[in-house]
VOMI-528048 format. One line per field, with one value per residue: chain; x, z, y of N, C-alpha, C in turn. Coordinates in pm, whole numbers. Example, Ala and Ser with C-alpha at 12.3 -4.5 7.8 and 13.67 -1.06 7.14 Angstrom:
# residues 2
chain = [A;A]
n.px = [1319;1285]
n.pz = [780;708]
n.py = [-569;-225]
ca.px = [1230;1367]
ca.pz = [780;714]
ca.py = [-450;-106]
c.px = [1320;1290]
c.pz = [780;787]
c.py = [-330;3]
# end
This chain:
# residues 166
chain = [A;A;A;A;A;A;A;A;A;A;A;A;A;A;A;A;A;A;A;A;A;A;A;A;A;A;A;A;A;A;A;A;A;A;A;A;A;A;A;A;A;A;A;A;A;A;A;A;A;A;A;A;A;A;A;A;A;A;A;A;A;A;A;A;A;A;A;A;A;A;A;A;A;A;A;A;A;A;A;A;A;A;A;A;A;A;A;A;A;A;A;A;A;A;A;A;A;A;A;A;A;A;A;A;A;A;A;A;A;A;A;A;A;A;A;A;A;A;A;A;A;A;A;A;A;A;A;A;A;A;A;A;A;A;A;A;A;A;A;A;A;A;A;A;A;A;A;A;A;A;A;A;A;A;A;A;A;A;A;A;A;A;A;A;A;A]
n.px = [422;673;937;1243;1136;902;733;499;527;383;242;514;558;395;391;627;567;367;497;713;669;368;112;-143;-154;-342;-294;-465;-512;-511;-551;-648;-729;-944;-1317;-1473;-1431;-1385;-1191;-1313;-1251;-1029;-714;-560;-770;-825;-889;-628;-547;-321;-196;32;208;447;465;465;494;336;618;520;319;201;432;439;318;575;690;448;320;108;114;44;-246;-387;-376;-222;-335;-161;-110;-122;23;241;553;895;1074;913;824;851;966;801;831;831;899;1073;1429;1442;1588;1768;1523;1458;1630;1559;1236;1071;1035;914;667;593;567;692;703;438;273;459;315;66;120;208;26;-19;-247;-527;-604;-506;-606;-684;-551;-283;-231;-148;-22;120;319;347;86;-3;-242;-542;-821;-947;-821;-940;-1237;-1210;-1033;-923;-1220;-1286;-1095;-1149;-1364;-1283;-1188;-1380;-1535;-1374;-1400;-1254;-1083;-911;-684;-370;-107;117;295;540]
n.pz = [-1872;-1964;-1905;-2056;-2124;-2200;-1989;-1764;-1599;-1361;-1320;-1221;-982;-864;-882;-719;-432;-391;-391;-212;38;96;45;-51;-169;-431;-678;-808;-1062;-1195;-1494;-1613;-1656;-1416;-1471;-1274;-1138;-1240;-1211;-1086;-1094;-1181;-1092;-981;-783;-651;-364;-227;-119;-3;0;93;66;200;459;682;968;1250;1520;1770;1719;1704;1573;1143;1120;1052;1047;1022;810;578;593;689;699;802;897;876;998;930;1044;793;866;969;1129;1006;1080;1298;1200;1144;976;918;718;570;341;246;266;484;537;359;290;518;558;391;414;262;10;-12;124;75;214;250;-2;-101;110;17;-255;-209;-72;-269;-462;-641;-587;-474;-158;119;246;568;675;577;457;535;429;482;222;149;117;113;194;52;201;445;400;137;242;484;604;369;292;550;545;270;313;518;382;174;342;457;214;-42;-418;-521;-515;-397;-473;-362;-433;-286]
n.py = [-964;-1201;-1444;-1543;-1823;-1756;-1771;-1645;-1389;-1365;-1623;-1710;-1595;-1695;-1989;-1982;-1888;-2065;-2293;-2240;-2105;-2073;-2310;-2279;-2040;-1793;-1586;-1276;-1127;-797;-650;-420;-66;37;89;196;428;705;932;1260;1550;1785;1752;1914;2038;1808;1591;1398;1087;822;499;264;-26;-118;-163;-10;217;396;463;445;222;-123;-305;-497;-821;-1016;-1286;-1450;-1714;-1682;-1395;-1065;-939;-691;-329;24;363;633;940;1239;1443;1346;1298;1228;1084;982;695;371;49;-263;-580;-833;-941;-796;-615;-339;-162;0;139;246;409;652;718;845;669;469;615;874;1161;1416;1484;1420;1628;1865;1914;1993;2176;2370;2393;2225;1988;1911;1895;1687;1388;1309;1103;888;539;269;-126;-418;-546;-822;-1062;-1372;-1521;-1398;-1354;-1211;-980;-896;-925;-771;-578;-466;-324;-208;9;190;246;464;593;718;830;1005;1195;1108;1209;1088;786;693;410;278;5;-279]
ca.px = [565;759;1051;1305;1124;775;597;427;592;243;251;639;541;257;444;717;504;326;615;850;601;213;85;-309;-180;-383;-301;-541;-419;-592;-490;-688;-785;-1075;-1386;-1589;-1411;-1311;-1150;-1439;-1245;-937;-618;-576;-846;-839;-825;-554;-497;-227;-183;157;256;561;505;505;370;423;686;434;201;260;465;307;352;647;681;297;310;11;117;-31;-392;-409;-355;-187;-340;-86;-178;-15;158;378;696;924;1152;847;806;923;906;825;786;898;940;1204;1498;1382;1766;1765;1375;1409;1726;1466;1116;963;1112;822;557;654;489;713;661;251;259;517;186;-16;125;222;-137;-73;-351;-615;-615;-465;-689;-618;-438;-221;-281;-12;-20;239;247;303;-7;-69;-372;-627;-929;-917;-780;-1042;-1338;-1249;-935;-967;-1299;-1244;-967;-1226;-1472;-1279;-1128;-1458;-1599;-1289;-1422;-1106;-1074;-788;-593;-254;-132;263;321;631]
ca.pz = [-1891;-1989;-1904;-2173;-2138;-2249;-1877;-1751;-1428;-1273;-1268;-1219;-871;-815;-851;-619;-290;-339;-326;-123;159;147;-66;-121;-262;-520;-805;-793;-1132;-1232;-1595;-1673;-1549;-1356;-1535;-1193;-1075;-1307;-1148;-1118;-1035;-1169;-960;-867;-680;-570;-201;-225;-3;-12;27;73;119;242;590;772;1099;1338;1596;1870;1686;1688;1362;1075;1207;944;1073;929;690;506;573;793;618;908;794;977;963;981;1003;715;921;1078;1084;906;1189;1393;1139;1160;884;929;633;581;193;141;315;510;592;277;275;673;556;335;405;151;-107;56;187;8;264;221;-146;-132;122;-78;-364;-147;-44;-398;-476;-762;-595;-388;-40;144;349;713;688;474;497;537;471;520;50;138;208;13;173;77;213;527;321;107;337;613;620;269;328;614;472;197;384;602;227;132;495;410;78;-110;-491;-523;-404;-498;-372;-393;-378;-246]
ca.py = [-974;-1300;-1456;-1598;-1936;-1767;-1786;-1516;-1340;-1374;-1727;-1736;-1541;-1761;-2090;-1935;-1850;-2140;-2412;-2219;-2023;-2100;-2373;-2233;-1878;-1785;-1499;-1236;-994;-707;-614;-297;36;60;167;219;529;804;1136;1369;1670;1845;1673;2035;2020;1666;1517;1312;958;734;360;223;-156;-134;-244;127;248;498;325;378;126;-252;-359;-571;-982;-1052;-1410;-1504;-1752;-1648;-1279;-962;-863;-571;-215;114;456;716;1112;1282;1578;1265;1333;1088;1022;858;561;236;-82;-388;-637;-949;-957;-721;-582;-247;-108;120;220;323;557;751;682;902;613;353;671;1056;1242;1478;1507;1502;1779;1963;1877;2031;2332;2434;2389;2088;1872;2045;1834;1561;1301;1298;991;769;399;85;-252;-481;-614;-972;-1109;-1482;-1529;-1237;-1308;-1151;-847;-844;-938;-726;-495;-362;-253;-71;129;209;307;581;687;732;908;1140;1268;1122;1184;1008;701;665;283;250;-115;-242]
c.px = [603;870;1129;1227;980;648;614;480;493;252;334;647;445;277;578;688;459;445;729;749;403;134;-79;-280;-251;-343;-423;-466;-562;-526;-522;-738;-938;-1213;-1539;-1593;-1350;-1257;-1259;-1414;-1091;-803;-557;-660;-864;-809;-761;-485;-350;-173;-66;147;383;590;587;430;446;511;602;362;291;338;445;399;468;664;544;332;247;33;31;-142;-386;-360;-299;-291;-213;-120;-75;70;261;510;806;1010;1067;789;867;864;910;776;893;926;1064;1294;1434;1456;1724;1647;1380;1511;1643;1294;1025;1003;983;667;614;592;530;679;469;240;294;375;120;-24;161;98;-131;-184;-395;-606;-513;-545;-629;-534;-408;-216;-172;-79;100;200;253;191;-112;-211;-464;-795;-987;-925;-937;-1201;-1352;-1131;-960;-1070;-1346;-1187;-1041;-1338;-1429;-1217;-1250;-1567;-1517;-1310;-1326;-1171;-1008;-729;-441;-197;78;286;460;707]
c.pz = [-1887;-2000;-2048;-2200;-2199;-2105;-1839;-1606;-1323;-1199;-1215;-1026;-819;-742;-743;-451;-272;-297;-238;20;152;35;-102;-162;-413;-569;-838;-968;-1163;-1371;-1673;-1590;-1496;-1422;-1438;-1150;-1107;-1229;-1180;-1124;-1101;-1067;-934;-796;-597;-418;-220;-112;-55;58;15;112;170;397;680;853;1181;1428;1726;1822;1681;1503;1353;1146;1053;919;1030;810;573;505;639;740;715;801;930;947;1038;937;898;767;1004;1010;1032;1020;1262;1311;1168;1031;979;821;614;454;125;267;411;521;539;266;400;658;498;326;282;11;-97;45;158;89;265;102;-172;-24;70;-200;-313;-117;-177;-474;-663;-735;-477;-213;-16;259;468;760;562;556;482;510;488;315;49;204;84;69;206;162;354;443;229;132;435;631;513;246;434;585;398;236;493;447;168;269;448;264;-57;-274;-566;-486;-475;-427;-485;-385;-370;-297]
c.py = [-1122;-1324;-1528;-1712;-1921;-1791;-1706;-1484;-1391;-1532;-1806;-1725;-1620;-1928;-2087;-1947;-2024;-2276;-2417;-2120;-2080;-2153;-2327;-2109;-1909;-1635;-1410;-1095;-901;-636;-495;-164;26;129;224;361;656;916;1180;1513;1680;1801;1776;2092;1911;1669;1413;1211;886;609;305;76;-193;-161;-112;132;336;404;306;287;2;-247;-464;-707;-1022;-1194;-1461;-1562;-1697;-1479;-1171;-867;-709;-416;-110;230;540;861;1151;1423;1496;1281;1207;1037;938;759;502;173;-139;-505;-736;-1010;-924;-621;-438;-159;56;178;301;479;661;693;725;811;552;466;825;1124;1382;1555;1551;1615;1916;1988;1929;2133;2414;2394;2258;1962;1974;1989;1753;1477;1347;1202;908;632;285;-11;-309;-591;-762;-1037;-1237;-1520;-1409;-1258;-1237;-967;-813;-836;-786;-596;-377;-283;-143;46;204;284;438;648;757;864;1060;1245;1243;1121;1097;962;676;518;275;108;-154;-383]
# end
């Protein structure tokens, strides 16, 4: 996507962070579908996960560090029979006011169990996963956080990740 002037949002967002919040961000895009991980299964049968960035957590859990320059690599798990009243945000990108009035805007848990019990996808993991989406420096994230996450998605049998970003 390009603005009137012909530059690319990407780098519009890129030159943004870095001169106004954390001068080593780097631009990480990904411009095509994935050709590692096809659906294997019918997404009425699927086990379905879900990855949100919106900077959720139950309120017993610490919330994400919003104050971090560089941004909060860490991750939540939250069980998916949680009830929406015991969330909290915390993110330091974007307002949270109107996401906390309806959570399922940020994290549908309502909606994929509704998916679940009307049998349009076959499962749901045992947990849905947070991050907190501002996070200019990744390597942390992708060293050490993101692989975790990955690795209990993968323990869990998941077919499918769905990743809301925020």
């Amino acid at each position: 996507m390009r603005d009137g002037r012909g530059a690319n949002f990407a780098q519009i967002e890129r030159d943004h962070v870095r001169t106004r919040v954390y001068a080593p961000f780097e631009w990480h895009p990904f411009d095509q579908f994935s050709p590692y991980t096809p659906l294997g299964v019918p997404v009425s049968d699927a086990r379905v996960a879900f990855v949100t960035t919106a900077g959720v957590h139950l309120a017993a859990q610490p919330a994400f560090d919003t104050g971090a320059d560089a941004g909060d690599p860490s991750w939540r798990a939250i069980p998916v029979e949680t009830s929406l009243i015991d969330l909290a945000l915390s993110h330091g990108g974007y307002d949270t006011r109107r996401a906390s009035a309806d959570k399922n805007v940020v994290l549908p848990l309502d909606h994929l169990r509704a998916l679940r019990d009307e049998g349009r996808i076959g499962s749901l993991s045992p947990a849905v996963y947070s991050f907190m989406g501002y996070i200019a420096d990744t390597d942390r994230l992708l060293t050490v956080e993101g692989p975790a996450v990955a690795a209990r998605l993968m323990a869990d049998r998941v077919d499918l990740v769905l990743l809301a970003p925020t």
